[in-house]
C-alpha positions, 0 to 999 in steps of 0.5 A: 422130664425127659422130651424123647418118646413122649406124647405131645398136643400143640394147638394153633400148629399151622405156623409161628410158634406153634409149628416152630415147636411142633418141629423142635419136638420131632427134632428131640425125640417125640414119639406122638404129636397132635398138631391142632389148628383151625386151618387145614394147613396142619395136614400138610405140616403133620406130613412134613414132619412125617417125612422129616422123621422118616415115619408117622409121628404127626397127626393133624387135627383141623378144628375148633380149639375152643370146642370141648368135644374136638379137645376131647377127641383129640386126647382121646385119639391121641391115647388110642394110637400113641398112649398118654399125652405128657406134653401140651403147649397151647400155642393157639392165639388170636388178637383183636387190637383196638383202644379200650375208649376211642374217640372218633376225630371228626363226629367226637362220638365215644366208642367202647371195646366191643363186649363180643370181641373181648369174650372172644379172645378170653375164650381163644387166649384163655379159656381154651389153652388152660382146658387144654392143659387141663385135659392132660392133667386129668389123663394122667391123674386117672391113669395113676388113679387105676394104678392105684397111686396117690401122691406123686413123689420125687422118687418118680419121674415127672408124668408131664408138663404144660407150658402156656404161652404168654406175651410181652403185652402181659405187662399191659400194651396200648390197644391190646386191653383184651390181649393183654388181659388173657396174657396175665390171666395165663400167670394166674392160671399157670401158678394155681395148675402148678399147685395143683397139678403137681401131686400128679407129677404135673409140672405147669408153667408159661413162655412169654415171647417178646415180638416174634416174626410170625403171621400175626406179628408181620400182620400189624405191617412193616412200618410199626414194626420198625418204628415202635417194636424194632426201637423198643428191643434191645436185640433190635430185631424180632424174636424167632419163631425157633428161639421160642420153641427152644425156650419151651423145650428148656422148660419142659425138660428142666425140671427146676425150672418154675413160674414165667421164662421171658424169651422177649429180645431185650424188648421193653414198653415205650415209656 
């Protein structure tokens, strides 16, 4: 499938991975971009990259990406100024990290993991990335429905991809139960979209960074950084937002390419 002249949807493009792709794709030809992200910083990255291009490439959609009526207006958006998305990475993601059982020191009262806190990073980490995803595989199944054609066949050129993005935590990391667990569900979500999105022409599969230099990353602070991520990475540093975004541009445009990349750095939980 090719990157040049497509139509792409980035969530949580206000920085890190997702700006790092939104940047790599204008580098590789895109003709459309919708740059989404709760912050309004996505206007001035959509701008950015309209100066870089020389031209209006990027639209910055500032909203709720886990609100079904701003995905769908987006799309639709999208459709009426640049025509059918075909590519979509659903980089938005959040973390609300604290142990599943906590035992507090001092009063030696138990705490459980908050209820509200886990839904809420289903619903962002989960929920929110597959039915973005699933929003262009039902654009692109009602375009070729109108068309009248039915299974997609290797004869034709791929009608899109959607790339997920994973983590390292997948594997299960001390403090990230909720985290850890969208991160896997994305494997499941992925591995059954495939299945299913491929008689469209619909290739669907995830990146799972390892630690990478972004905002969320820097947030856990320097000295856990360099204690208990920098020892554990056989790199012996973080991932660059720029490798991950290089990462899924090889998947998206390597038709063969199937299931889970890992762009991890060599890292590897503590034993």
């Amino acid at each position: 499938m090719k990157i040049k002249d497509g139509v792409a949807v980035i969530t949580g493009a206000a920085g890190g991975i997702g700006k790092a792709v939104a940047i790599e794709l204008a580098n590789r030809g895109v003709r459309g971009l919708a740059l989404v992200d709760q912050s309004e910083l996505i206007l001035d990255v959509a701008s950015a990259i309209n100066k870089l291009r020389g031209n209006i490439i990027a639209v910055g959609y500032n909203g709720d990406v886990a609100d079904p009526k701003f995905r769908t207006d987006v799309y639709a958006d999208m459709m009426a100024k640049f025509g059918r998305v075909n590519i979509c990475v659903p980089a938005a993601g959040i973390t609300r990290d604290r142990l599943a059982v906590k035992v507090d020191k001092e009063t030696k009262n138990v705490a459980i993991y908050p209820i509200e806190m886990f839904r809420q990073v289903v619903e962002i980490n989960l929920i929110a990335p597959v039915y973005w995803g699933l929003e262009l595989v039902a654009g692109i199944a009602q375009e070729r429905a109108r068309q009248g054609s039915k299974r997609w066949e290797p004869t034709e050129p791929l009608q899109g991809a959607v790339i997920l993005i994973g983590s390292v935590s997948s594997l299960g990391n001390k403090g990230q139960i909720a985290y850890a667990a969208t991160k896997a569900g994305l494997n499941g979500a992925a591995a059954t979209l495939m299945m299913e999105a491929i008689f469209h022409g619909v290739r669907c599969g995830v990146v799972h960074p390892g630690y990478t230099d972004t905002p969320m990353v820097r947030a856990v602070g320097e000295a856990i950084i360099q204690e208990h991520i920098i020892p554990h990475t056989q790199l012996r540093r973080l991932v660059h937002p720029e490798e991950i975004a290089d990462a899924i541009c090889f998947m998206i445009s390597n038709d063969s390419v199937s299931g889970s990349l890992w762009a991890d750095a060599g890292w590897h939980p503590a034993p």
